[in-house]
Every structure is written in structure tokens, then in C-alpha cells.
N, C-alpha and C positions, 0 to 999 in steps of 0.2 A: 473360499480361495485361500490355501496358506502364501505367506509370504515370511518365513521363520530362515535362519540364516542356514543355507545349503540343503533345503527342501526338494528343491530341483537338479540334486549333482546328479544324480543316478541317472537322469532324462536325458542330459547333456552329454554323462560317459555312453547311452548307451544309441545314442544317437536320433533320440524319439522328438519328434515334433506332435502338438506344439508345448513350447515350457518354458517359456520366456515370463509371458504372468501366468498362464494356466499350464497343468497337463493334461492330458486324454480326458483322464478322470474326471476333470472339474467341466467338461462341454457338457456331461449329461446331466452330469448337478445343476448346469447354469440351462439348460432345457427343461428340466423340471421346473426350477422355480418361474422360469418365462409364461409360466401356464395360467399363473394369478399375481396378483398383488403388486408392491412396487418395480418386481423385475418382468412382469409384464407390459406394465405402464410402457416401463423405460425402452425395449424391444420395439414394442409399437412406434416409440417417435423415433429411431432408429431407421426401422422401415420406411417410414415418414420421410423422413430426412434422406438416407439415399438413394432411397430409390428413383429418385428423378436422375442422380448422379451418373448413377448408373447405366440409364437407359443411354443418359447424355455421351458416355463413356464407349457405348456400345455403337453407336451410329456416327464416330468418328473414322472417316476412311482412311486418315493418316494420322493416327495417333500421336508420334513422335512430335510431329506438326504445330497439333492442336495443343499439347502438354507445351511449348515452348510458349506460347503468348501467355508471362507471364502478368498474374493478379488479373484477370481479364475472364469473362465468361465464365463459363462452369468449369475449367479446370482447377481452380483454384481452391475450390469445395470439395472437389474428387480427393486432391492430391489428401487438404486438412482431413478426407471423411475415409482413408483410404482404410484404416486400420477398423473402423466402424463398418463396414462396408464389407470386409472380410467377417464380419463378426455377424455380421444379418446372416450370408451367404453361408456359413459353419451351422450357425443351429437349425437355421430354415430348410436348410437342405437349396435353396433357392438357386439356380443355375446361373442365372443373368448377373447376378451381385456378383457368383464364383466367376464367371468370364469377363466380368468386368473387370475386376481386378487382377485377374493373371494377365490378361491383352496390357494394362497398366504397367506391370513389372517388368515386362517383358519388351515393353516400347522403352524403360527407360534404360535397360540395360544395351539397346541399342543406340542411345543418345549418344552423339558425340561430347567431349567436355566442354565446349563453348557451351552448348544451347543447357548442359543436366546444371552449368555452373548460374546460366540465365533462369531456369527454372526454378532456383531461388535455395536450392540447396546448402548454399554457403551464402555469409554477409545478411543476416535477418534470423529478425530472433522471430519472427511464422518459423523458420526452417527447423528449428526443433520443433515444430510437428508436423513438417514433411518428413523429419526424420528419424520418423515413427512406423515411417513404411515398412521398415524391416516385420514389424509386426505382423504386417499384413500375409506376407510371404508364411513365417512363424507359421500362424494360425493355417494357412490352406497348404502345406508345406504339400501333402498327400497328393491335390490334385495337378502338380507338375512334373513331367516324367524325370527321367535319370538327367537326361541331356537339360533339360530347362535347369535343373534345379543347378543343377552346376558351372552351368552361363551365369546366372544369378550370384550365384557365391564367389565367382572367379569377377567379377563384376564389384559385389563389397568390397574385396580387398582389396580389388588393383585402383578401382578408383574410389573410394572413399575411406578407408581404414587407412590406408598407408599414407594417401596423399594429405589428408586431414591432418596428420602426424607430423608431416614432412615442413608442413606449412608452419604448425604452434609451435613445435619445438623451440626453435630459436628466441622467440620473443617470449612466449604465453606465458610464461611464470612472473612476467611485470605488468599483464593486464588481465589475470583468471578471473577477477569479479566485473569484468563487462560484459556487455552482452553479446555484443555481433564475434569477437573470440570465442565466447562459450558454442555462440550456435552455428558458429563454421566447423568446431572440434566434436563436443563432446558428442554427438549425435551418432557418430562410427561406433559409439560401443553401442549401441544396441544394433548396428549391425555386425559387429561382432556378434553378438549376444545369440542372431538369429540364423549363423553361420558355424558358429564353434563347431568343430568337431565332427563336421559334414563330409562327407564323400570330395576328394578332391581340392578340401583344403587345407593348405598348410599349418606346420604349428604357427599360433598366434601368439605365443606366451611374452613375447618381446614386445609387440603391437598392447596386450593386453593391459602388461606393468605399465607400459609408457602414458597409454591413455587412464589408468585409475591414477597415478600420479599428475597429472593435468585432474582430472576431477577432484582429487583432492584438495590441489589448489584454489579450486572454484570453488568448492563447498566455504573454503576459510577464510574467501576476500568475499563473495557475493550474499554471503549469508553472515551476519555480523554476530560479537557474542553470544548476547542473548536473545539472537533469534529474527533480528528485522534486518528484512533487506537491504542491502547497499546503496541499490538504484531503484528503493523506494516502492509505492504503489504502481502498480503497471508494468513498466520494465523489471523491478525486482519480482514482482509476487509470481508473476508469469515466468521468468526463468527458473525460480525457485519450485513452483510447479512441475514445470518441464523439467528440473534436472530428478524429480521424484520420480517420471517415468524411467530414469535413467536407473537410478541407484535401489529402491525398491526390485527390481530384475536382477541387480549385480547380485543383494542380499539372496536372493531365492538361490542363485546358480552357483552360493558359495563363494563369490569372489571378492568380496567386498562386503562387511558391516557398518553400514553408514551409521549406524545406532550406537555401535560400541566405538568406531572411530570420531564419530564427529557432534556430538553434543549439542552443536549451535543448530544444529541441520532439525535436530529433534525438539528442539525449540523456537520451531522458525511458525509452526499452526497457532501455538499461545501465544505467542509474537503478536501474531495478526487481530487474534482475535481483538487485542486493546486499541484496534483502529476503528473499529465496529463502529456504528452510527448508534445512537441509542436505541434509536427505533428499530436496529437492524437492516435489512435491506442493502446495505452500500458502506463501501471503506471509506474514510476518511480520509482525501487525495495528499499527497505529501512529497509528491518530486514532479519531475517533468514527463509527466503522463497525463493518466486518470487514477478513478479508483481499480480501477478492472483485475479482475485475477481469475485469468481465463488459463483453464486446463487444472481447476480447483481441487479436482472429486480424487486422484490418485494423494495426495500430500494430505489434504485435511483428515480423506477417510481413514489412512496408515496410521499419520499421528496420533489419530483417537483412537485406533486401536491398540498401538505400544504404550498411550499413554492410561490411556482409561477416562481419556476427559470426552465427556460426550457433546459438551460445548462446542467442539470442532464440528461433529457433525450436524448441530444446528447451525455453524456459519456456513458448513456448506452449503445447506441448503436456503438462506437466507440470502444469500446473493445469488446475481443472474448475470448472463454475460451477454444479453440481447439489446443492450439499452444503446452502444458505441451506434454512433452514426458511421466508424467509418466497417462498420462490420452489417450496415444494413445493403442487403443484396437485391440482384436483378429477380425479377418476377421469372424467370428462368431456373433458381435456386434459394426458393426462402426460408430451407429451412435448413439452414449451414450451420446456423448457431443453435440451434431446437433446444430450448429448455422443458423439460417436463414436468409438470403441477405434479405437486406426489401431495402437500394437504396445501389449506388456506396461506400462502404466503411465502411457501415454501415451494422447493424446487430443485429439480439438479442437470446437467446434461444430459442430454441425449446421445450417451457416450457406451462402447466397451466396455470403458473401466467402472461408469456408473453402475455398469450392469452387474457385474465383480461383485459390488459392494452394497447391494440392492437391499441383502438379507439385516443390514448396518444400520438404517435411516432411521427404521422407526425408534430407535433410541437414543435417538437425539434430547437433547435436553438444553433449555434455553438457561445462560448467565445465570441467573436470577436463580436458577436451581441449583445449580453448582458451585456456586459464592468465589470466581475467582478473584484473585489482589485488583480494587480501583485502580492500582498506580504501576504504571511501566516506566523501565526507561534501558535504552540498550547503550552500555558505554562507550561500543566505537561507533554508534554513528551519532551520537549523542541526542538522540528524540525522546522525549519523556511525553506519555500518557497519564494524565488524571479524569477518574471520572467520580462522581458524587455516589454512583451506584447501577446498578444493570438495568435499571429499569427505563420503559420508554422515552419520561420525561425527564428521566436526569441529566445531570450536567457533565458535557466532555470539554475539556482544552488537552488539543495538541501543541506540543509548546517542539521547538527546533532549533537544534544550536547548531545546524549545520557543518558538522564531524562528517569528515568524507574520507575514503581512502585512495590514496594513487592506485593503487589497484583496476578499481571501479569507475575511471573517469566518463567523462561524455554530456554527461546531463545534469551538473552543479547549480542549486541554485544559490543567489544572493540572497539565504533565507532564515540565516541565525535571526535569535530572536521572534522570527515568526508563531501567531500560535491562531491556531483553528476552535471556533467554540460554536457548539450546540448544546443548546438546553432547550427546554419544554419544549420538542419534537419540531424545532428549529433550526436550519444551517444558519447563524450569525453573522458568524468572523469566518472565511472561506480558504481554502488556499486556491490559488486561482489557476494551478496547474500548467499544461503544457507550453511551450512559448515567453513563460510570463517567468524571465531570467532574473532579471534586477529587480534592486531592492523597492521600488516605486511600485512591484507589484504582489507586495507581500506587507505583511499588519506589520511593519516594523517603523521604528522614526527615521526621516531621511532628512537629512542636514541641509537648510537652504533649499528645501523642497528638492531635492535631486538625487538621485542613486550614488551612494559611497564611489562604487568602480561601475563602469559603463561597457556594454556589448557593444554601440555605436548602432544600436538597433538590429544587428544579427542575432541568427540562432544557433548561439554556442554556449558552452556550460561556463561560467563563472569560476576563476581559477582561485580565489578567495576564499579558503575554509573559516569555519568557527570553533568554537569550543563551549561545550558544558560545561561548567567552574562547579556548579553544587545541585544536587538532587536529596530534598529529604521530604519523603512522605510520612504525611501525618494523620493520627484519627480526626483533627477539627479541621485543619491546615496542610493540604500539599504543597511544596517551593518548591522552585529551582532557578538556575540561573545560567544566562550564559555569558559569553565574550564576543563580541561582532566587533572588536576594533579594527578587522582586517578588513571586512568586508565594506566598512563602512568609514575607511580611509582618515583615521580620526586618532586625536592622540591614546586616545581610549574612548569604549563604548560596550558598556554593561546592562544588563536587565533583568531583574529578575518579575518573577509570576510565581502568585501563589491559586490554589482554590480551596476557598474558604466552605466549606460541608457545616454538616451539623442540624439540630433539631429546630423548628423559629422561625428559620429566615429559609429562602430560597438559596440554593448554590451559585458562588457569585465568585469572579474571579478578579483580581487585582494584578496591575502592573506599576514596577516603578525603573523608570527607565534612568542612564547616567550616561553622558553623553559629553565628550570635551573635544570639539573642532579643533580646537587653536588657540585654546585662550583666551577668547572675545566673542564678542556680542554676536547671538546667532538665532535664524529663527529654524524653529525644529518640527518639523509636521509629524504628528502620530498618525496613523496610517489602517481606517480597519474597513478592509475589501469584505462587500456582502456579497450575497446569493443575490443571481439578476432580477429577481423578482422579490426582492423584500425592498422596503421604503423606508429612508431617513427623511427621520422632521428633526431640524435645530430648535432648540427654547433656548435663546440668549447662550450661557456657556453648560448646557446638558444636552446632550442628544438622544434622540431616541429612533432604535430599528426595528419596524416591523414585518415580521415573519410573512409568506406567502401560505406558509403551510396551514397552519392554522389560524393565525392573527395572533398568536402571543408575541410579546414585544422585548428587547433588551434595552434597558437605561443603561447611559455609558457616560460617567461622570469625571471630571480631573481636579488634582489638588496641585498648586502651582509653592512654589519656594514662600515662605514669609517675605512681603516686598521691603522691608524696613534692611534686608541683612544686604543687599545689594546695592552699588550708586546707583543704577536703572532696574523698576520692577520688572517683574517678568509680568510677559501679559499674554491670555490667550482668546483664540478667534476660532469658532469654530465654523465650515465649510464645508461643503460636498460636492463631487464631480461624479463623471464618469468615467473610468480606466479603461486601459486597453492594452494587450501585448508588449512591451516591450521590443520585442525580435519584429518590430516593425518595420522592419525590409524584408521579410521573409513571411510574414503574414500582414500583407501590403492591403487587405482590405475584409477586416474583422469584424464588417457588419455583413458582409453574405458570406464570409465562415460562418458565420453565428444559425445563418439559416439554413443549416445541414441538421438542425436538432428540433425536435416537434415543440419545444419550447424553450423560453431562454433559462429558465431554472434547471435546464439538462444541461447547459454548461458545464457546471460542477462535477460532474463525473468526468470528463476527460482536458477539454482548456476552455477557461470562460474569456472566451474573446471583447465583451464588455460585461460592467456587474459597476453599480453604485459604492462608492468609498468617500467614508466618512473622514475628516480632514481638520485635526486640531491643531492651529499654530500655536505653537509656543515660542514665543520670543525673549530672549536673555540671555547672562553671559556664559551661563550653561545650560545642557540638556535634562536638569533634574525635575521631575516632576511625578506623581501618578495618575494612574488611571482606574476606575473602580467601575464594573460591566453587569450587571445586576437581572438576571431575567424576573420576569413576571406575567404571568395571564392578562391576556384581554380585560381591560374592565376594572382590574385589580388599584389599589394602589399605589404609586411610586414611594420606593425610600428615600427618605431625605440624606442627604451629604455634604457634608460639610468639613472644609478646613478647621483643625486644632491647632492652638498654637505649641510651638514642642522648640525645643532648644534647634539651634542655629544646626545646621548641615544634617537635619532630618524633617521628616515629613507626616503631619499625622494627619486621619480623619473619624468624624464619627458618621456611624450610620443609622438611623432610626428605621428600622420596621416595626409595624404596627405591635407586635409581641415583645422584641427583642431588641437592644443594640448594639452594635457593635465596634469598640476602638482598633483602629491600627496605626500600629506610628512602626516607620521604619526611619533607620540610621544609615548613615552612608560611610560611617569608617568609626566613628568614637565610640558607637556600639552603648551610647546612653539612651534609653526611649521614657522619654517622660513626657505627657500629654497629659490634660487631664486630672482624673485620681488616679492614674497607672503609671507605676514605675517600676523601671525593668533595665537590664542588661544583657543586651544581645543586637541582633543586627535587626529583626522586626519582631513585633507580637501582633496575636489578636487576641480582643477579651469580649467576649460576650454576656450580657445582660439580661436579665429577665427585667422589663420595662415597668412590670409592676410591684416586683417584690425587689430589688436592685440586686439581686444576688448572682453572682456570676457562676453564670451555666457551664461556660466550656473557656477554654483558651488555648494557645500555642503559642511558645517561643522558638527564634527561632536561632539557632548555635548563641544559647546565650547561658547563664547564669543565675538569673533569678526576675521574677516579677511578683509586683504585689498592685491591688487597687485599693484605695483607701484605705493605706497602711494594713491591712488584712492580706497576708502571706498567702499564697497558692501554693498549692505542693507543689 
């Protein structure tokens, strides 16, 4: 199937259907390949899949009717499977699918606007894939006479192209990166798209400019520089998705190069990939969703095509979109979301488009083969990715400084600071996703045990942004840092997070958090939400969490101020509860939420309505302190840690593992690090040791100047 830019003009001057993603030419290409291999598979669950729709579609005596009870019975799967549906019924030759869907089209162009506006066409981001229907038309364009087809197109214009237009105009250029804007507008160009040029309609050239200038918009607020979403996993990955059905089409028919226009757009599939779980299988959740990125197979597959990275197409097929409880259906329709086994672990929709790109899978190629950068980080929404390496058991921290744009409002969370961590095929540190607004439900420190700014237990976005202050990746040492003084209503409130790589030791990640209430005496709770099924044990002042997955464990250690440099030492206590929603007037009873999902470790994919949080007091006159997260195997040893003494307004510690050890000492503004035999100039270092021969293996500095250990210079 080409998709190269103005591939499709000639289709569209010369008025041939279909040629929106395919032309003529490509249905007998995509019938041959349906004969074997993965685009047979895909066909098959296809059939699968609508054909109950179908039949359901056919034995409705009042169509119009039964299409208006929205989200309810099998309409709701007809409308999502409409353009699938036309795609069985094209190559099969199949009748029932073809009168199913023409009786569909033709019932909604009778709708009045109440009930097609009820239907869910506008205000819901589903509606970019009911408004997908145009497709369906597209594709069986042959089997409607003169007069149908031209009801139909008199029907796009007058009520969806123009009204759509009529309505964004005014406002839409100060909210193009939300969602329910995008998916009340953008949606009329692909009925455009499936209308241009038709018998009976007008020129559109007006409608056309107006709606790729609204697209534009969207591409530049919903889609951030380098490539991550605005509104995050779930709400972002799925519009971002959904606008690929869009703009992918525009490219074909010439009217638009999203590739040569928009940069970020063509970086939005390697975006994703640095969200990847190490083991694969599932995103890393990161706003007020889940992980989900449904409607995947059009955006990953293109990108790895223009790009050449075949990594994309093993994320496509590494994630599924079956898992959502609230996507699990009536026994009347079970297989709305069909995913199709194509090998071991792998997978893709039961889609159209998967079928398009059928010929693409098998060269796929896992991370690991492709060696891309460990380290991400996107500048305007300021979320940085570190991972140790591609492989199953390596070490991820999401770290989030909570950059948002007015553009994109809706679903903010109080989440600077936040940072998500899995190692040795473990979820750790969690983000606890949807509902869970304030900062009480996010790994950050909350002042006096209490959220900086407060929802008052609604579910509404957080109007408090953050800031990234510094990002520098490193070969031993990844950092960064951000600012949450806003959200965390404080004269100031800083953090930085490093992960520490390297040969010796396991991938381990540090934090050093800065915190000033007020100028006085404060207790300060660190904050680390697990997976609902992992278990904290306290030993005195080290804690330790173990994994559900496989029983590997993370040690999670703190190094507190020297107590001599204060009138009162600081002192800490550590403690564990159980958390819950925030938006607790809006999810008023989180223990049977909880029981919509086959187990409580499926929380994590979309809101974990409760999950175990580990809970360091730290008490004194400021919030300075660190924290050092150390994974390890079942069975294995623990690294010892321990406070250094280091000069006055810094902080150092050592680490023993059995091979190697290793110094950090961080400064908080005089940028002198002396602990130890290490001395250095800059804001922190790490120095690593070989434990038997003392010679130091690796190090990092960090924006600093010089370090040496034992008076022996480092380069």
C-alpha cells in the first residue's frame, strides 16, 4: 500500500473510489496476500470480529433507533468496526457485511442532529473512530446508486464538514492540543477526504484550508517537540493515533505533508517507544489515563516506514489493547477489540489498517537489535526517560517535571517530581494514573503529609505546572532535575534524580530532594506508590519492596543532613499505608472500582484505585535529604549504605556491593563535593570502585569542573 505524498491525486481528480488509504489496485494485492500468512491471520479475526456485528446490524427493524442508544449493546462495536466491516464485505465478496453497512450509512444520514450529535459524533475522543465511517462509504463507494451516494455526500457537508468548522473556528486555536476539540473537528476531513470531488459536491477548497489549518494547530500543541504527547499515555497516544488516520490520507491525496510540515509528528512513534516497559508488553502510564494506545497499527506502522526503524514495529506488536476493563464487552460482542497472535508475544489488531500493513510485521526487530539512545526527554512537556538498556531486566525511571501547555488542558496532574521505576522485570515505583490528581498520589514529597494545592477531592486537572531545570545524560550517570515550587506551594521545591548504570553493580537510581516550606521546622513524607500486589517490609530505617512478578526485591535507603549542622537533627521514620484516589468524591467507593479488573496488579494499566505506599518521615528545618533505590534478585545480597561525612549543605553516601563501591556526594549550591578520598567541583559525582583492587572503574560529574580520589586526577 503506498502512502508517498500525492500518490492518490489522480483518484481523487478523476473521481475513483476507493483512495482514501487504498486504490482499486491495492484490493486485489490485499486479496492475494489474505490467502496466507500474517494477512490471512488478520482477515480471519476480522470475520471474527464482525461478523456477529453484522448480523446484529441486520436484524434491526429501526436502525436509526437502535444506532441512538448510545455506548450500550452492539451499536457501539458496529459504529468502532464500521470501516472493518466494509473491509471483510470488499474482499469477501460477502453480502451481509456489504448490507450491513450501506443500511448503517444510510440510517445515519437520516438522523436527525439531536440524536447523530447523541450518537457520539462530537465531544469524545471514541468519535475519532466513529469518524472513520467516511471510510466505510470510501471503500463500498460502487455498491450505492447515484441517488444514495449523493444523499450521503450532501449529508458530509451540510452536517459535518461545515458545522464542525463553524463551531472550532472561534475558539480552537487556544485549545488544538485537547482532546474533546480535536474529536468534535478534526474528524470532517476524512469526510472530506471521502467526498472530494464527488458528483454533486461543492467546491470544498475553503472547508479544506480551514480544516488543515485546525490540524495544524493540533499536530503543534497535542504532539510536543520531540515527539511525546501532551495528554500523555491514553488520552495523548490515542489521539495521536487517531490524528495518523487523519493526516497519513491527507499525504496520499496531496493535500498535506505531515512529514515535511511537522517534525514532532514524525517523532512522536520513537517518542513512545522510550515509555516501553522493559519486558515490553505495556507503556509506562504517565497522566490521567492508562497505559493504552489504541488505534496503534496506522502511526507505528507509517513511522517505521519513513523512518527505517523497525523497533516501531515490534512495539506495535508488543502491546494489546484487550486488557481495559472498561473495554471488556457483553457476551453479545466479544470480539470488538480482537487482537491477533501473529508469533509468541506478539500481536496486533484485528483491524483494516493492520491488514494494509500485514506484508511489514515480520521485520520487526526488538530494541536490543537496533540500539536506540537509553535516554529521552521531550522539552515542552518536560518528561525524561532513562533506561540502563533494552533488555528485559534492565532498569527504567520515568522521571516528570510536569511542563504542560494551556493549549492541552483538562487532565494536569500534581506530578512534578514524580518518577516511575522498573528493574529486573518489576513495576516498583508506579504512577497510579487516572483520578489520582494530587500530589499525595504520586512518588514525590508532600509537606506535613499533605498535597502542596488541593482538588477538595474532585476530578479536575491541577492548575499548577512544573518545570525541568536540567537534563544531562550520561554513559555511567543519567540526571536531571526539576522545579515543583508551584505545585507544592512552598518557597521553593527542587529534585533532582540520577541513574547510576555501569559494569559491578546493578542499575540503581538516586534522589535528592530540596524542599523549603517556610523557613521552619517541618515533617516532609517521601512518597513511593507500588504495584497493588508487590509487598513492603520496614527494617528499622531501610525498606524493602517486593515484586509480584517474579519475587525480585528493591532496597530503598535515605541519607538525612549531618545532625551536628542544625539546632534540631533531622530524624526519620519510616511507614506504610494504603493509598487511594484523591478525586474521592468522584470515585466515592475505590474498593469495587477496584473489582472491575481480574486482578489488583491490572490496576496499573489504567487507575489503581488502591496500591501499597511506602512512607519516609523526615522531620527538620528543611526538606533536604536523599534517597538511594537499589534493585536485586531474590536471594541475592543487599548493598550496604551508608551516610559520609561531607562538608556542611551537602550530602554524601557510600555504597558496598559485593564487587564494587560506590561514592556520591551531592551539593546544594557551593558546588564543593568532598567526602571521603573524593574531591570534586560541581553540583554531584559518582565514583566507582573496584572493591579488590581500589582502582576506580567509572565516574561522573556533574556540571562541575574537576574530581580526583586519592589525590589521583581523573580525566
Amino acid at each position: 500500500m503506498r502512502f508517498a505524498f500525492g500518490c492518490a491525486r489522480e483518484l481523487y481528480a478523476s473521481r475513483v473510489h476507493p483512495r482514501v488509504l487504498l486504490g482499486p489496485e491495492d484490493v486485489a494485492t490485499l486479496r492475494r496476500r489474505a490467502r496466507s500468512g500474517y494477512a490471512r491471520a488478520i482477515l480471519d479475526g476480522m470475520r471474527r470480529k464482525v461478523g456477529p456485528l453484522a448480523e446484529w446490524l441486520l436484524a434491526q427493524t429501526d436502525l436509526v433507533e437502535a444506532l441512538t442508544v448510545q455506548y450500550r449493546d452492539a451499536n457501539y462495536g458496529c459504529l468502532w468496526n464500521l470501516h472493518d466491516m466494509a473491509m471483510v464485505g470488499l474482499l469477501d465478496g460477502d453480502r451481509r457485511a456489504i448490507e450491513a453497512v450501506k443500511r448503517t450509512l444510510l440510517a445515519m444520514v437520516r438522523m436527525d442532529a439531536e440524536r447523530a450529535e447523541h450518537l457520539g459524533f462530537r465531544g469524545s475522543v471514541y468519535c475519532m473512530v466513529f469518524g472513520l465511517y467516511p471510510l466505510a462509504f470510501d471503500l463500498l463507494h460502487s455498491e450505492f446508486t447515484a441517488d444514495e451516494a449523493r444523499r450521503f455526500c450532501k449529508w458530509i457537508v451540510s452536517r459535518n464538514i461545515r458545522p464542525a468548522i463553524r463551531k472550532a473556528w472561534p475558539l480552537y486555536f487556544k485549545c488544538a492540543g485537547a482532546n474533546t476539540p480535536i474529536c468534535e473537528t478534526l474528524p470532517a476531513l476524512i469526510g472530506l477526504m471521502s467526498v472530494l470531488n464527488d458528483p454533486g459536491v461543492p467546491d470544498l477548497s475553503s472547508e479544506t484550508a480551514r480544516l488543515i489549518s485546525l490540524l495544524e494547530a493540533t499536530l503543534h500543541t497535542a504532539i510536543n517537540p520531540d515527539g511525546y504527547p501532551e495528554e500523555d499515555m491514553g488520552y495523548g497516544t490515542c489521539v495521536v493515533a487517531a490524528l495518523a488516520q487523519i493526516v497519513e490520507p491527507l499525504r496520499r491525496a496531496g493535500l498535506y505533508d505531515v512529514y515535511a510540515c511537522c517534525p514532532r509528528y514524525a517523532r512522536f512513534g520513537q517518542a513512545v517507544l522510550h515509555f516501553v516497559q522493559p519486558w515490553g508488553e505495556n507503556l509506562s502510564t504517565t497522566g490521567d489515563h492508562g497505559d493504552d494506545f489504541g488505534w496503534r497499527e496506522m502511526v507505528l506502522a507509517r513511522q517505521a516506514e519513513e523512518s527505517g526503524d523497525a523497533a516501531l514495529l515490534w512495539l506495535l506488536q508488543t502491546l494489546s489493547y484487550g486488557w481495559h476493563p472498561a473495554h471488556r464487552l457483553p457476551k453479545d460482542r466479544p470480539h470488538t477489540f480482537l487482537e491477533v497472535p501473529l508469533r509468541r508475544g506478539l500481536q496486533v489488531p484485528a483491524s483494516a489498517v493492520s491488514l494494509l500493513f500485514a506484508d511489514k510485521f515480520r521485520k520487526a526487530k526488538h530494541p536490543s537489535m537496533t540500539n536506540p539512545p537509553t535516554q529521552f526527554r521531550d522539552r515542552g512537556r518536560g518528561i525524561v526517560s532513562f533506561r540502563s538498556g533494552w533488555g528485559k531486566d534492565d532498569t527504567l525511571v520515568v522521571f516528570d517535571a510536569s511542563q504542560r501547555s494551556p493549549s492541552g488542558q483538562g487532565h494536569q496532574h500534581a506530578s512534578c517530581g514524580h518518577f516511575s521505576l522498573s528493574a529486573l522485570g518489576e513495576y516498583f515505583a508506579v504512577d497510579t494514573g487516572r483520578y489520582n490528581m494530587e500530589q499525595n498520589c504520586h512518588n514525590v514529597v508532600l509537606v506535613d503529609g499533605r498535597s502542596g494545592r488541593s482538588t477538595d477531592g474532585e476530578w479536575r486537572m491541577m492548575y499548577e505546572h512544573g518545570v525541568l531545570i536540567d537534563y544531562e545524560p550520561g554513559e555511567f550517570c543519567d540526571s536531571a532535575a526539576v522545579d515543583s515550587s508551584h505545585q507544592h506551594d512552598c518557597y521553593w521545591a527542587r529534585r533532582h534524580l540520577g541513574l547510576v548504570k555501569g559494569r559491578g553493580a546493578p542499575a540503581y537510581v538516586w534522589t535528592v530532594d530540596d524542599i523549603n516550606k517556610a523557613n521552619d521546622y517541618r515533617e516532609f513524607h517521601w512518597q513511593l506508590h507500588t504495584s497493588p500486589e508487590n509487598k513492603i517490609t520496614i527494617h528499622g530505617e531501610t525498606a524493602v519492596i517486593e515484586g509480584w512478578r517474579h519475587g525480585n526485591l528493591l532496597d530503598v535507603h535515605f541519607a538525612l543532613p549531618d545532625p551536628k549542622l542544625y539546632p534540631k537533627p533531622h530524624t526519620l521514620k519510616l511507614s506504610q499505608d494504603v493509598a487511594t484516589p484523591s478525586s474521592y468524591n468522584y470515585v466515592t467507593a475505590p474498593y469495587e472500582r477496584a473489582k472491575q479488573f481480574s486482578r489488583p496488579a491490572d490496576m496499573v494499566h489504567y487507575s489503581v484505585f488502591y496500591r501499597p505506599r511506602l512512607l519516609a518521615k523526615v522531620a527538620g528545618y528543611n526538606g533536604r535529604f536523599m534517597s538511594v533505590m537499589v534493585p536485586r534478585r531474590r536471594g541475592t545480597e543487599r548493598a550496604q549504605v551508608v551516610r559520609l561525612a561531607s562538608i556542611a549543605n551537602s550530602i554524601a553516601v557510600k555504597i558496598t556491593f559485593p564487587q564494587v563501591e560506590d561514592t556520591i556526594i551531592f551539593a546544594y549550591e557551593h558546588n564543593l563535593l568532598e567526602a571521603g578520598d573524593v574531591v570534586g567541583r560541581g553540583q554531584w559525582c559518582v565514583v566507582r570502585r573496584s572493591r579488590r583492587s581500589g582502582h576506580v572503574l567509572c565516574h561522573a560529574l556533574g556540571h562541575g569542573t574537576s574530581l580526583a580520589v586519592s589525590a589521583r586526577r581523573l580525566a
